[in-house]
C-alpha positions, 0 to 999 in steps of 0.5 A: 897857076903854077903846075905844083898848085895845079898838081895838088889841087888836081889830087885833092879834088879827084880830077875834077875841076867843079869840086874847086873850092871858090876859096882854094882855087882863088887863092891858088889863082897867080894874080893880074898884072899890078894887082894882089888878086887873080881873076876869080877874086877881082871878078867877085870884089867888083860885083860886090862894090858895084852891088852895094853902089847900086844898093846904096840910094844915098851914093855920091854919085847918085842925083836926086836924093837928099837924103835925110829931111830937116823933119826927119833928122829931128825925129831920129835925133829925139828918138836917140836922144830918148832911148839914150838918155834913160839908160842908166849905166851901173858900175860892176864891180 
């Protein structure tokens, strides 16, 4: 971070670093080596994948799962099919 960005942030926030806001600090964050983001946001982007990988039981990387039943996909896809089809669409005019 330069020293100007330091400067304002320093004067908007009253001297004291724990106003910060996460956006204005990050974007005001000089990014790591090779990256477009600095610290802050890097740290929030990788807990965020690794959430949603841990989140997701279908994950590629995941064994054991399957997914989807051969009775199951039947069922989804006549539940789709129904809803669906008794739709009817009308043109306004």
């Amino acid at each position: 971070m330069s020293i100007s960005v330091f400067t304002v942030l320093y004067d908007v926030f009253d001297s004291d670093v724990d106003d910060i806001d996460v956006y204005a600090g990050g974007v005001a964050e000089t990014p790591a080596d090779g990256a477009a983001v600095g610290p802050l946001f890097s740290c929030i982007i990788g807990n965020q994948f690794r959430d949603f990988k841990d989140g997701d039981r279908y994950w590629y990387e995941r064994s054991g799962v399957e997914g989807f039943s051969k009775g199951k996909r039947l069922q989804l896809y006549s539940l789709k099919r129904s809803r669906f089809d008794n739709v009817k669409m009308q043109k306004n005019y």
